[in-house]
C-alpha positions, 0 to 999 in steps of 0.5 A: 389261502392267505399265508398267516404271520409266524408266532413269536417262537417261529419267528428268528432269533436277534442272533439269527438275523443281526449281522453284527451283535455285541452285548454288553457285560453282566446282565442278570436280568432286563427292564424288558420283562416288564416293558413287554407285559405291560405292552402287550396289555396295550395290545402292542405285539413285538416281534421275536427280534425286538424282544431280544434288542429290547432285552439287551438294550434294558439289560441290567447288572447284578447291582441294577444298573443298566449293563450298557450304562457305561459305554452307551447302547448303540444301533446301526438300522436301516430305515424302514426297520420300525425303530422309532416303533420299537424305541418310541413304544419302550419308552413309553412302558418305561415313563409308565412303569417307572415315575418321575422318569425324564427322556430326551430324544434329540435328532440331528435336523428338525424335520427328523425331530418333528417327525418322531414327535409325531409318530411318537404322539400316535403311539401315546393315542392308544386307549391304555397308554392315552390314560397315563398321558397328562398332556402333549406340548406342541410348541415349536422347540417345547415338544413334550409328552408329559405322563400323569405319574411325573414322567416325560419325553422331550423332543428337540433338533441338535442343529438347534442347540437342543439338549444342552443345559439338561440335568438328571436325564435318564435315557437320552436317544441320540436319533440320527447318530451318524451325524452326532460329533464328539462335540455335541457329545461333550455338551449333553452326556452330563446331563445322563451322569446326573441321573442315577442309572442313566442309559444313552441310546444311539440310533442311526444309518451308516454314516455317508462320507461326508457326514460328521460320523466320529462318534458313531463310527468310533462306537462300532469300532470298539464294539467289534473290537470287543469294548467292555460296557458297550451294546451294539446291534448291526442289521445290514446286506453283505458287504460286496454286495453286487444285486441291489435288487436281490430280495432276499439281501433285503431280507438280510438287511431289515428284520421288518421285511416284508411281515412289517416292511412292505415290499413297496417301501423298500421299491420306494427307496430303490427308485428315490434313492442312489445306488450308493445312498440306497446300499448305505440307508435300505441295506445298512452297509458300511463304507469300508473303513481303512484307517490310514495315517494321513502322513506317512511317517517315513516321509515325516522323518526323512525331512525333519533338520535339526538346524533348518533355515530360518531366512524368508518370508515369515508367517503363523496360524492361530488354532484351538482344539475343538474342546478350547483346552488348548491353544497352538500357533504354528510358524513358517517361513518360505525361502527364495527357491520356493521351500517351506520350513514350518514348526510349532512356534507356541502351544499352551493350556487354555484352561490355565494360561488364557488365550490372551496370550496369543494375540500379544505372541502374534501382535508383536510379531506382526511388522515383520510378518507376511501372514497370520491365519486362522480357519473360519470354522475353528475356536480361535476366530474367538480371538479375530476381534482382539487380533484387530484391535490390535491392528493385525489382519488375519487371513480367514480360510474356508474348507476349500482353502483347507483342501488346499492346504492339507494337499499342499503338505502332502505333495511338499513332503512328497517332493521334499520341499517342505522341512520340520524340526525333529519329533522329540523337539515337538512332541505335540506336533508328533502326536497330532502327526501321528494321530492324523487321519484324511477326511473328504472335502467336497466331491472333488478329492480333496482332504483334510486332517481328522483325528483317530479318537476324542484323545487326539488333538491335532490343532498343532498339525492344523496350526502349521498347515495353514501357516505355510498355506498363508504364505502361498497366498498373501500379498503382503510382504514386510520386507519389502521397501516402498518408493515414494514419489515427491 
């Protein structure tokens, strides 16, 4: 006798089986209604659970706008959970039921973007939704399912630039959002504040520790924290979780399972996967989240002087925030015992006063200066082909020599070889002090600075870092007297 699927009010409700379930603010009634009939006109069933995220996720306000319009409608699933058939199959009612409409579906990598576009093409094969279809573009970087009512779905890889330039999206679906930075964030929102009632969906796994996660992780951090105007919907295993195997954390973790899900999928995963990458992707468990300042703040105030000693070597970085509103030099100088004293030299509005400015602070200063560095990943190495011009030879650094660095602060405080001027005569570097975070670098233990929040700018903290690492290293000393032989 074969055992035969609950109907839809058997099954479990989203409350039921979501271990983290925040709804956004307001909602009087919900695009859904019509999404699912004309669905199920298609012939395309949606479980219990769907329906309810479906509700949430199309939920609008008494002034019909879409209630999570404002701070995002965001999802952490593991995979094999059928998103891209519930999201990709909505979207699609949606581009149907409403003309002209226009979404973009970004990924993190190409093969992600790829694979979607393709399942999202077998979802628009069927018989009723294939009517409303005008066409499918295929081209590489032009993927596209255009509807005959004016509506249509773009798909692009953000490693590829895709989606900057947009204007007037109305749903934008951040694929793969743990690997989304505030960056790219700020480069393709526009596009969504164009439009009349846009939505912006996150969709993603829980971010690995190396994975640049600060959107994703701030978004579940506001959502627990009760953030108005946010949707967030968490599916996942207990978090001390000690039995990977156990079937029914299984069932915890993917809604799917095993009506929709098979149990072979998930052996897949176990068997091609580590523990720790398996607990993370099939059974959607976070990594514990301890925000922990960087620097302890009793340290930074036992080694602040007012009047530090100005005698030594002496050298300074160049670095930018990561939105260029701001352009920061920081300065060190290294004395005979080994001791490093480090400030911020200059720190200036680049929206405003340029950056120019930066390399005329640095090129008069460079005769009698033993380093000036500049990390290879940040904004500033825009100004390296001016600094050559002007005959200064910057130290490039990579993200070992950041681990370095970042650990050298730490242990110099520690040890107390390391002075600063007081916070209240540098409030920017107090700020970025504060503000600091740890983030890994490599497999190996080493660190480097990150911010807590988009607001936070910590180039001054990066700045003086890399000025008192640039004088461990250098080999040029411009004190020093040359014998010339005759």
């Amino acid at each position: 006798m074969t055992q035969s699927s609950p109907t839809s009010s058997e099954q479990p409700r989203l409350s039921q089986l979501a271990k983290h379930l925040k709804y956004p603010d307001g909602i009087v009634r919900s695009d859904w209604n019509a999404v699912s009939r004309l669905a199920a006109k298609c012939g395309i069933r949606f479980d219990r659970w769907q329906a309810g995220l479906g509700t949430l996720l199309f939920g609008k306000t008494q002034d019909g706008q879409y209630a999570a319009g404002t701070g995002g409608a965001a999802m952490s699933l593991c995979r094999q959970v059928g998103k891209t058939f519930l999201i990709g199959n909505s979207v699609n009612m949606l581009c149907i039921l409403k003309p002209d409409t226009t979404v973009l579906w970004t990924a993190h990598r190409t093969r992600t973007a790829g694979e979607t576009f393709r399942h999202m093409q077998a979802l628009a094969q069927n018989k009723t939704v294939a009517r409303h279809v005008r066409t499918v573009s295929r081209g590489a970087g032009k993927e596209a399912i255009e509807f005959t009512n004016g509506s249509r779905i773009m798909f692009g890889a953000r490693e590829q630039g895709f989606g900057r330039g947009f204007d007037a999206i109305d749903v934008e679906i951040f694929d793969e959002a743990q690997i989304l930075t505030e960056k790219a964030l700020e480069d393709m929102v526009p596009a969504v504040n164009a439009a009349p009632n846009g939505l912006i969906v996150y969709m993603g796994t829980p971010p690995r520790p190396t994975d640049p996660s600060e959107v994703f992780t701030r978004l579940r951090r506001e959502a627990l924290a009760g953030e108005p105007g946010l949707m967030w919907c968490e599916f996942g295993a207990d978090d001390d979780i000690k039995d990977l195997d156990d079937h029914e954390q299984w069932r915890r973790a993917n809604p799917s399972y095993p009506l929709r899900t098979s149990e072979n999928s998930i052996l897949r995963l176990r068997r091609q996967l580590s523990d720790d990458a398996f607990r993370r992707e099939a059974l959607g468990v976070w990594d514990r989240q301890t925000v922990k300042r960087a620097i302890d703040p009793a340290l930074w105030a036992e080694t602040a002087v007012a009047a530090p000693d100005m005698d030594g070597l002496r050298g300074f970085a160049i670095d930018m925030a990561p939105d260029r509103s701001t352009i920061c030099i920081g300065a060190a100088v290294k004395h005979a015992d080994g001791s490093i004293h480090t400030e911020l030299a200059a720190y200036k509005d680049a929206y405003h006063e340029g950056t120019r400015w930066a390399v005329d602070w640095i090129a008069e200063r460079w005769p009698k200066t033993a380093a000036v560095v500049i990390d290879g990943q940040s904004p500033a190495m825009s100004l390296l082909p001016d600094l050559k011009k002007a005959h200064v030879r910057p130290i490039i650094t990579g993200a070992n020599d950041m681990g370095r660095a970042c650990g050298a602060i730490l242990d110099r405080l520690h040890d107390h070889t390391l002075t600063h001027l007081p916070d209240e005569q540098q409030p920017a570097l107090a700020k970025a002090v504060q503000g600091a975070v740890t983030r890994p670098i490599g497999s190996s233990g080493a660190v480097g600075w990150n911010k807590t929040g988009s607001d936070t700018d910590i180039s001054p903290l990066v700045a003086c870092t890399l000025a008192a690492y640039g004088l461990t290293v250098t080999k040029r000393n411009p004190d020093r007297k040359q014998k010339v032989m005759i």
